[in-house]
N, C-alpha and C positions, 0 to 999 in steps of 0.2 A: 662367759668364761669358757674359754676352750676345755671341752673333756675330755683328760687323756688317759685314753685306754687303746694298750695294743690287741689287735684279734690274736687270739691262742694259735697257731701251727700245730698241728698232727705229725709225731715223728711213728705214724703206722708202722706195726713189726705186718705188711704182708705178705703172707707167706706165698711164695708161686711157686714153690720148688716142681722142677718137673724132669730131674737128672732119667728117670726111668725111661726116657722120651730120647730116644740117639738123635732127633732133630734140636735137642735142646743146645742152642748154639754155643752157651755162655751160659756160666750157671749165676743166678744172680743174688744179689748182698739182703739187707735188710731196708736201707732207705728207700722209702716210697717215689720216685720223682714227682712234683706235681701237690705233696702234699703241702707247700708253703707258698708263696705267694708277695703279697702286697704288706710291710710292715713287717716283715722276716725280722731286721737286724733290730725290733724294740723289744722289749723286755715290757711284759701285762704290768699294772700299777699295783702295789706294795694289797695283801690278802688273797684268800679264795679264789678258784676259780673251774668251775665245775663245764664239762664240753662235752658234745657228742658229733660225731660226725658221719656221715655217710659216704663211700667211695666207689666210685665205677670202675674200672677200664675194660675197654672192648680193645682186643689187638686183631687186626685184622690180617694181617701180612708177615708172614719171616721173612729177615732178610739175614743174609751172608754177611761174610766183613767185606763184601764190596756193595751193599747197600741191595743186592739184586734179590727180588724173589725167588720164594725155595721152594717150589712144589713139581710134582711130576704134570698135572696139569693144572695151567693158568686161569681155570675157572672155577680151582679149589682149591684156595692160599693156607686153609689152616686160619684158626680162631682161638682167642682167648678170651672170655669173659669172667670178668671177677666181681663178686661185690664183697664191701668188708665194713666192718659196722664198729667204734672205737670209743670210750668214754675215757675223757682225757681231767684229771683231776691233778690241779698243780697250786702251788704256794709257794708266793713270792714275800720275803720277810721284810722288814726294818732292818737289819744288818746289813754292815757293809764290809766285805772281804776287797783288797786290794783295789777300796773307794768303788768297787761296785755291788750292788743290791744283791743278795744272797736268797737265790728259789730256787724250787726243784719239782718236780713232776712225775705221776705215774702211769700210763695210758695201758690199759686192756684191752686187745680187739677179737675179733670173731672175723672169720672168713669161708666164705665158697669158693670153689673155682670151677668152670668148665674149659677144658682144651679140648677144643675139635683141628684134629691135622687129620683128613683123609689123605695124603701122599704115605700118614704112618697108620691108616685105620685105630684112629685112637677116638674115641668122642666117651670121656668120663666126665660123669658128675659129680663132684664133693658135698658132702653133707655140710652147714653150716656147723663151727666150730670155734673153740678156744684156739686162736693161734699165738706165735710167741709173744711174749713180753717185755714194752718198751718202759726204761727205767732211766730217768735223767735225773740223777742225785746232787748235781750241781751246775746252775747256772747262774749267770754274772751279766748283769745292766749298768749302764753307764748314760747319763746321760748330758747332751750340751746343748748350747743354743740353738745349732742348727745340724745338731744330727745323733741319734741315740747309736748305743754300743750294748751288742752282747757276746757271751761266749760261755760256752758248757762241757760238758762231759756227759755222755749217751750210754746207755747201755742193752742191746737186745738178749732176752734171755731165753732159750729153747724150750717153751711151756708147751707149743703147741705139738700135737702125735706126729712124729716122725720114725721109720722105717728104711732101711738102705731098699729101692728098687722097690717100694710102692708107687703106687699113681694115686694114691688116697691123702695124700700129707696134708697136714695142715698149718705143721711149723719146718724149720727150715734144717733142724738136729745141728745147730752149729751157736754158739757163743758170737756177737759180732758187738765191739766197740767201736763210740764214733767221740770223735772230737769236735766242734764247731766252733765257729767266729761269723760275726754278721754285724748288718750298719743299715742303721737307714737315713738319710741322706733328707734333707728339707734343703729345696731349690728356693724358696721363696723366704722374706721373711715371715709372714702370715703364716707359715709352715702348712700352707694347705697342697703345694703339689710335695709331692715324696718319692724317692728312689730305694729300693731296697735290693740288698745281697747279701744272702746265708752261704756260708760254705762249709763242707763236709767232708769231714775223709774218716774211711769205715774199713777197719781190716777183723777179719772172723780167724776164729776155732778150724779144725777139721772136723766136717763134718761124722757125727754119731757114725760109727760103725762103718767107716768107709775111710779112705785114705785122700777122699776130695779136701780141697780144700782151696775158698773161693778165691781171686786175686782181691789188693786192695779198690777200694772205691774212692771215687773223687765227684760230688756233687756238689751244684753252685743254685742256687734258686731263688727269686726275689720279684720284684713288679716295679712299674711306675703307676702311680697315683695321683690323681687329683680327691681333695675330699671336702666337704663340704656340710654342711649344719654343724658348725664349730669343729671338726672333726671324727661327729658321731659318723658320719659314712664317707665312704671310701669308691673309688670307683675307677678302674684302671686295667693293666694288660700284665701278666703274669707271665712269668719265664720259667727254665731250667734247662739244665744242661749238667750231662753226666756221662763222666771216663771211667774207663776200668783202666787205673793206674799200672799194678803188677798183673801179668798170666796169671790163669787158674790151674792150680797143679790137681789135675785128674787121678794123679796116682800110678804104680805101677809106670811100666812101660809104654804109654798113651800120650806122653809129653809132646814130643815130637811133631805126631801125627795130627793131636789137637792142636797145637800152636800153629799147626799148616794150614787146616779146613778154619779154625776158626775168629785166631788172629783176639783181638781185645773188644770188646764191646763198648758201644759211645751211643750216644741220642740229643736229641733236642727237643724240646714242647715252648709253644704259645700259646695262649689265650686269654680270656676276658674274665675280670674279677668284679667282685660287687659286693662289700659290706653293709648293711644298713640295721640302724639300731630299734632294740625293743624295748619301747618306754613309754610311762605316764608324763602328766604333766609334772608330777616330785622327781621324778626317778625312772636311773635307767637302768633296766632290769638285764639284759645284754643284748645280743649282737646275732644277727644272720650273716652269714658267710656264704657266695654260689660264686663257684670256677671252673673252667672246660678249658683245656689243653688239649692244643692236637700236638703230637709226635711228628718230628722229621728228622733227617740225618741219618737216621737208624742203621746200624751195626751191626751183627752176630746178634739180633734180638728180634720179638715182634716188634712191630708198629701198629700206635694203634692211637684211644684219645681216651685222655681221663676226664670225668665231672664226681667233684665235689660239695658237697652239701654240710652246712657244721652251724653249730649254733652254742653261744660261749655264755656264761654266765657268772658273773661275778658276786660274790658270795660275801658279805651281802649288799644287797642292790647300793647302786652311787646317787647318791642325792644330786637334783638338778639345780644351778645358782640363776 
């Protein structure tokens, strides 16, 4: 008997604020790119489900809005290294709201970051920390023969220490809502190969104490899948791709000059996914989840690669037939 269970996604609040930085090209949202993958558009099966995940990215490069590197010299681009640490606790119910399945979810995370830009002599290191707070109070699964349906409502909250004109932050000082819709797609009837796609659109607050305030966001994110031992694992190529919809209004009289130098921010990521499950001969206790994205395209942002690490547990364990 096929067991079906989706791997949990991370909607990570991390925080990279780094507006105190005049190379800061684009100021950026709350959605993480890279944190979804393989199984994006299913909704986890009806109880519990307890997560933690781990999150890399190294950015090695800025680039302009014409994709060109941004340094005074070519053999010091300027770095970003972040790691961010997330325990994601979500319930999914027996009810059903407009015929689809009624959950919701709460996710904490903690963050560091290091920005090294010697063009700006900057090399700060952040202490790990509370950063802000992802709250998704309602989402909705659907499901059919050959392809599951979700859609939610997000919400980031400004938990994490924020300051106008630190280099310390660790939350982003701004309100950001997201809306989503997503699908995943079974090519086969055996529904062992799988196509997925989340989408995302995220418009924020002004930021605490400052007249910024980010443009909207538009993220798309999903994989193709082949999976195999009934469905307990997954194994496939993971995508995403993200616009900055509206200009970010900086405030003041900077409009202008910022829409010149630095135009809308956009990127791309690819790479490799690989769920596989943790279980006895009764029962399956949950799931490993490892993904590496490299960044292209790159816009008014760094470039760089994310790897992900998560491990999902459902609460309690699924008996094996």
């Amino acid at each position: 008997m096929r067991t079906r269970f989706a791997f949990v996604s991370f909607g990570c609040a991390l925080a990279l604020f780094l507006a105190a930085a005049p190379a800061d090209a684009q100021f950026l949202g709350h959605n993480y790119t890279g944190d979804m993958g393989l199984m994006s558009g299913t909704q986890a099966a009806p109880g519990w489900t307890l997560a933690g995940v781990y999150l890399r990215y190294d950015g090695e490069t800025l680039r302009d809005r014409d994709g060109n590197s941004v340094a005074l010299d070519p053999e010091e681009r300027g770095s970003l290294d972040v790691n961010s640490y997330a325990i994601s606790l979500s319930y999914v119910t027996e009810h059903k709201i407009f015929g689809g399945t009624y959950g919701l979810s709460i996710v904490p995370a903690f963050t560091d970051n290091r920005f090294q830009a010697p063009i700006l002599a900057i090399n700060e290191k952040v202490d790990t920390g509370f950063t802000d707070l992802y709250i998704q109070p309602i989402t909705l699964g659907w499901n059919t023969t050959r392809a599951d349906f979700t859609a939610g409502l997000g919400v980031y909250a400004p938990t994490g220490s924020f300051e106008a004109g630190a280099d310390d932050n660790l939350g982003m000082g701004m309100w950001s809502f997201e809306i989503m819709g997503g699908t995943t797609v079974y090519l086969d009837k055996a529904k062992s190969w799988n196509f997925a796609a989340a989408a995302f659109y995220e418009t924020h607050t002004t930021k605490k104490d400052t007249d910024i305030k980010v443009g909207d966001i538009f993220t798309l994110e999903g994989g193709l899948g082949k999976s195999f031992m009934e469905g307990a694992m997954n194994v496939g190529v993971a995508y995403f791709a993200q616009w900055k919809v509206t200009a970010d209004d900086p405030g003041g009289d900077l409009q202008p000059v910022f829409d010149e130098l630095f135009g809308k921010h956009r990127g791309f990521g690819v790479g490799p996914e690989i769920t596989v499950p943790i279980a006895t001969k009764k029962k399956l206790i949950g799931f490993i989840n490892a993904r590496y994205v490299w960044e292209f395209g790159i816009r008014s942002q760094l470039e760089g690669s994310h790897f992900i690490l998560a491990a999902a547990f459902p609460i309690p364990s699924i008996p094996l037939q």
